[in-house]
N, CA and C of each residue as an Amber inpcrd file, in Angstrom:
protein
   171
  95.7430000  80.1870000 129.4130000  96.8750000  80.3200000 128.5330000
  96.5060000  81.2550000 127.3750000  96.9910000  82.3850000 127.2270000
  96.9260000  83.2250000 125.7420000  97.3200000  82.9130000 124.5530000
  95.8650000  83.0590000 123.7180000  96.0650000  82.4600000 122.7620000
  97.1890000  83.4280000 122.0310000  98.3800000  82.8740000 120.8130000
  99.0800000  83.5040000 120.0550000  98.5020000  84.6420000 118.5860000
  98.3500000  85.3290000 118.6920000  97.6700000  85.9340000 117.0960000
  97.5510000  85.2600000 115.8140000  96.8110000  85.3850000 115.1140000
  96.6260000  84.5710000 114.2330000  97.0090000  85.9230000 112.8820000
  97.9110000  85.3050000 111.8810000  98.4640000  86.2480000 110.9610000
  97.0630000  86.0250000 110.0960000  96.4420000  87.7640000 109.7690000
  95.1580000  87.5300000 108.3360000  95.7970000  87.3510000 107.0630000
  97.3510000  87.7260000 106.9170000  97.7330000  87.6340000 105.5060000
  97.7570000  86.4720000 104.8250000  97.4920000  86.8220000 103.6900000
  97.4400000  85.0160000 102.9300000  98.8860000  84.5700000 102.6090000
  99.0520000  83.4890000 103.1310000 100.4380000  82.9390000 102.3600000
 100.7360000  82.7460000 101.1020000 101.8860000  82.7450000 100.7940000
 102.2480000  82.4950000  99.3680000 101.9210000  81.3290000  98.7650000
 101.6900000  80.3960000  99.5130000 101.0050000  79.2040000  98.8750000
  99.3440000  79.0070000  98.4300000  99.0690000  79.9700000  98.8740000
  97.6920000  79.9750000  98.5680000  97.1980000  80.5360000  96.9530000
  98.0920000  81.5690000  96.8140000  97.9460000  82.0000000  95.7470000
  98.1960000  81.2110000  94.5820000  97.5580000  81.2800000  93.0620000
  97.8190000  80.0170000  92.0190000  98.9800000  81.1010000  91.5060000
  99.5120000  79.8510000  91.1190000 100.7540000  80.6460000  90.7090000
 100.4570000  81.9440000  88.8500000 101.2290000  81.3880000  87.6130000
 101.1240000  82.2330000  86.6140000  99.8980000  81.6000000  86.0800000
  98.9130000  82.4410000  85.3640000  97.6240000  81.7870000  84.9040000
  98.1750000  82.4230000  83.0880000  97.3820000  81.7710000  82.0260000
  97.3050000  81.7750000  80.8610000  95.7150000  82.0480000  80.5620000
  96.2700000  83.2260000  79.8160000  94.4280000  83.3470000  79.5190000
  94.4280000  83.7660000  77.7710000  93.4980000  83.1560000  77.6410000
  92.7300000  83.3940000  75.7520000  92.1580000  85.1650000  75.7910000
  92.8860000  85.7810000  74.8610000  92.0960000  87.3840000  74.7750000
  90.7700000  86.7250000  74.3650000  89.2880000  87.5590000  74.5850000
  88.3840000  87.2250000  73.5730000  88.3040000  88.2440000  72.1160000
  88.0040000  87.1820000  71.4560000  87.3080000  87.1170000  70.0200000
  89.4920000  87.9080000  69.2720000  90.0920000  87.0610000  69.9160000
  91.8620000  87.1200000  69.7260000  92.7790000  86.4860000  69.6080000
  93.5640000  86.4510000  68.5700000  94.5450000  85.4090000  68.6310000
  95.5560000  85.3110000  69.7220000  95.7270000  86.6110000  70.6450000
  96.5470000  86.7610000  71.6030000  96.4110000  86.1260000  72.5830000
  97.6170000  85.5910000  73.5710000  97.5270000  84.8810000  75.1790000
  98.1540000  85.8150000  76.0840000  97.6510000  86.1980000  76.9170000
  97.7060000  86.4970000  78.4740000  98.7980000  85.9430000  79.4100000
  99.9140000  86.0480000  79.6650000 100.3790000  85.6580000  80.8600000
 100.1370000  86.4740000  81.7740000  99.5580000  85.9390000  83.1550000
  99.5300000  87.0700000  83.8850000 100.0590000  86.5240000  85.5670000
 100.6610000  87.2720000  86.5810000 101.2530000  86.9710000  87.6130000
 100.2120000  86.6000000  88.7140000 100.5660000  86.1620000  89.6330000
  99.8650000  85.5570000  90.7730000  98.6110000  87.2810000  91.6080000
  98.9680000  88.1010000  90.9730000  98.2590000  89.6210000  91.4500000
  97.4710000  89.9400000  90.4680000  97.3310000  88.8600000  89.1540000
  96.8250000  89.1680000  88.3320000  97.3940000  90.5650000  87.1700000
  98.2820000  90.9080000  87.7040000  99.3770000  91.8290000  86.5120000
  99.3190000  91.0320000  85.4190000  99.5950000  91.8880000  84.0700000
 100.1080000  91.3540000  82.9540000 101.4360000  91.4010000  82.7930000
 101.4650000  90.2940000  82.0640000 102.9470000  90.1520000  82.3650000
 103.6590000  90.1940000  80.6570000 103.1340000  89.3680000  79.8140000
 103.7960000  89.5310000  78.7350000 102.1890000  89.2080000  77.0640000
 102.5540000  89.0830000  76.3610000 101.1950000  88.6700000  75.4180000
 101.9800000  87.7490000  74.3640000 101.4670000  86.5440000  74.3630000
 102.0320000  85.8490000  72.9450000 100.9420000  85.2590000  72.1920000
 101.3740000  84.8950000  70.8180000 100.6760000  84.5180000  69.9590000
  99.8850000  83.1200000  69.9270000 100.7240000  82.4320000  70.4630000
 100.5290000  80.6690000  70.4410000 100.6410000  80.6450000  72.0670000
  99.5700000  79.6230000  72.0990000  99.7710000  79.4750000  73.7750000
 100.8400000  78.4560000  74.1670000 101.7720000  78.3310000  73.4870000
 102.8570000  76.8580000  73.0850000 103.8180000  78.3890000  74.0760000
 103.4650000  79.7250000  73.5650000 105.1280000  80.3280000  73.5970000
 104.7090000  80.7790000  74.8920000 103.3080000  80.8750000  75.4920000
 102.7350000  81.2900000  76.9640000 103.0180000  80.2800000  77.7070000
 103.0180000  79.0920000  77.8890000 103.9490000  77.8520000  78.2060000
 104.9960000  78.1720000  78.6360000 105.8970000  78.4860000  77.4880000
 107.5540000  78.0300000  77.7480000 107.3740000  79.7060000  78.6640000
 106.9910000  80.8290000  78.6420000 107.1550000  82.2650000  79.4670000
 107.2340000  81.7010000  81.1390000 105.9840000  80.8530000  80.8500000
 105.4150000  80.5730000  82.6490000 106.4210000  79.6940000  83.0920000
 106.7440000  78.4340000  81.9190000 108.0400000  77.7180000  82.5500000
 109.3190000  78.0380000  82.8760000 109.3620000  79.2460000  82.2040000
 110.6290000  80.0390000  82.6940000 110.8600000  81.0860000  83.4760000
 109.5880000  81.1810000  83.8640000 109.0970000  82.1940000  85.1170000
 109.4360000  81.9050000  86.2360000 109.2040000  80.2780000  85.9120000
 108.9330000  79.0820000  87.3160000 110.1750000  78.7340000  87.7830000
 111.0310000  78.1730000  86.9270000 112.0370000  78.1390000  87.4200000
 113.1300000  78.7440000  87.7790000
C-alpha cells in the first residue's frame, strides 16, 4: 500500500502566537508577530497586552 506524502510545512499551530519583548537597557516593549516582524512599540507593557489582545481577537 503507498504510503501518502507527508506535508514538511509547519502548521499554524505550531507557531507561538504574538510574543512581548523588553528593549534592552529601555523603557520600550516589542510586540512582535508569529515571523517574528515588529509589529508596534509601547511604553508600558500593560499597553503591549491590550495590542496582542486585540490582535487576537
Amino acid at each position: 500500500m503507498p504510503q501518502e506524502p507527508k506535508d514538511n510545512a509547519p502548521a499554524a499551530a505550531e507557531k507561538p502566537g504574538y510574543t512581548i519583548v523588553k528593549q534592552t537597557k529601555s523603557r520600550w516593549w516589542e510586540v512582535r508577530d508569529p515571523d517574528d516582524e515588529l509589529v508596534c512599540l509601547t511604553v508600558y507593557r500593560k499597553g503591549a497586552r491590550e495590542v496582542v489582545r486585540r490582535l487576537a481577537a
